[in-house]
C-alpha positions in Angstrom: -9.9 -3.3 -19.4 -6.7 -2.8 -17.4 -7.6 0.9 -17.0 -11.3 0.1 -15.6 -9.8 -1.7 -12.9 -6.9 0.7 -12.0 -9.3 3.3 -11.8 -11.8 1.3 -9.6 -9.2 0.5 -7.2 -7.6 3.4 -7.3 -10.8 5.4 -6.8 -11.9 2.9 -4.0 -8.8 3.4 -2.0 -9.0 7.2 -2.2 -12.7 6.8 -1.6 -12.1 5.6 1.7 -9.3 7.7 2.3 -11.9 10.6 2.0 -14.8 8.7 4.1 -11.9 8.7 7.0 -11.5 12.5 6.3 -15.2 13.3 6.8 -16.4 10.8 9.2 -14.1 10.7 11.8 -11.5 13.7 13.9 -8.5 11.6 12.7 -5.5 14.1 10.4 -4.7 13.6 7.4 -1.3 13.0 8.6 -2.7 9.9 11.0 -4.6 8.9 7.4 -1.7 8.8 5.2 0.7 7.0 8.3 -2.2 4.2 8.2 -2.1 4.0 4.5 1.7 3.1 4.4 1.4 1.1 7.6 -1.9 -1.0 5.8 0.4 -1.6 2.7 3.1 -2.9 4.5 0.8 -5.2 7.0 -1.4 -6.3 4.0 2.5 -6.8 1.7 3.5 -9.2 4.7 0.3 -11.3 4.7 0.5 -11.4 0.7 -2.5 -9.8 -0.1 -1.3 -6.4 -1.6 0.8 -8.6 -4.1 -3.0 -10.1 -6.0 -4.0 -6.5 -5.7 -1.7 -4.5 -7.0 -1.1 -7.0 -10.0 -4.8 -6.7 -10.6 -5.7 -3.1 -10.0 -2.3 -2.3 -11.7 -1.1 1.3 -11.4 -4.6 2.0 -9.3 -2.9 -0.1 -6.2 0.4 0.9 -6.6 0.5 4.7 -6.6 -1.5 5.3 -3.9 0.5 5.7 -0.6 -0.9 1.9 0.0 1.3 1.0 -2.7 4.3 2.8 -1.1 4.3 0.7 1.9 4.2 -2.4 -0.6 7.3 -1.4 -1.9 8.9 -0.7 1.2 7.7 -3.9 2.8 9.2 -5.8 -0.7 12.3 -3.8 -0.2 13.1 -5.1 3.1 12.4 -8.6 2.1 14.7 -8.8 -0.5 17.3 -7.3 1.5 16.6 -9.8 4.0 16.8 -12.6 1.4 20.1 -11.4 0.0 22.1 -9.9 3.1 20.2 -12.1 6.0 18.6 -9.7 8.8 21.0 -7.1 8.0 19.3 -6.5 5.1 17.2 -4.9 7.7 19.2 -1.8 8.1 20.9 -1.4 4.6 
């Protein structure tokens, strides 16, 4: 069952990805920065933490799940060097 919902979220993610392609004049460049920006935003609000123990590798791989992992990265640097952490 883990695999149907990987590849449901995965799919949905790069579903909308491509509805952003064809419907509006933004680059795929813009796309991909708002993908990595969205994972971090919805990392810090703890939403992307449910999903991407849910959807499993269909949440993480995208480039949504890349700014999850950055966003985690900092935090645990925070939490272990203070706001240094920040810049290490």
């Amino acid at each position: 069952m883990g695999y149907l919902w990987a590849f449901l979220v995965g799919g949905a993610i790069c579903a909308a990805g491509q509805l952003l392609i064809d419907l509006t004049s933004l680059t795929p460049a813009r796309i991909l920065t708002g993908y990595v920006v969205a994972g971090v935003l919805l990392s810090a609000l703890g939403l992307y933490e449910p999903l991407a123990e849910w959807g499993g590798a269909g949440a993480t791989v995208p480039l949504t799940g890349f700014g999850h992992n950055l966003a985690k990265g900092v935090r645990e640097a925070v939490a272990s060097d203070g706001w240094i952490g920040i810049f290490t």
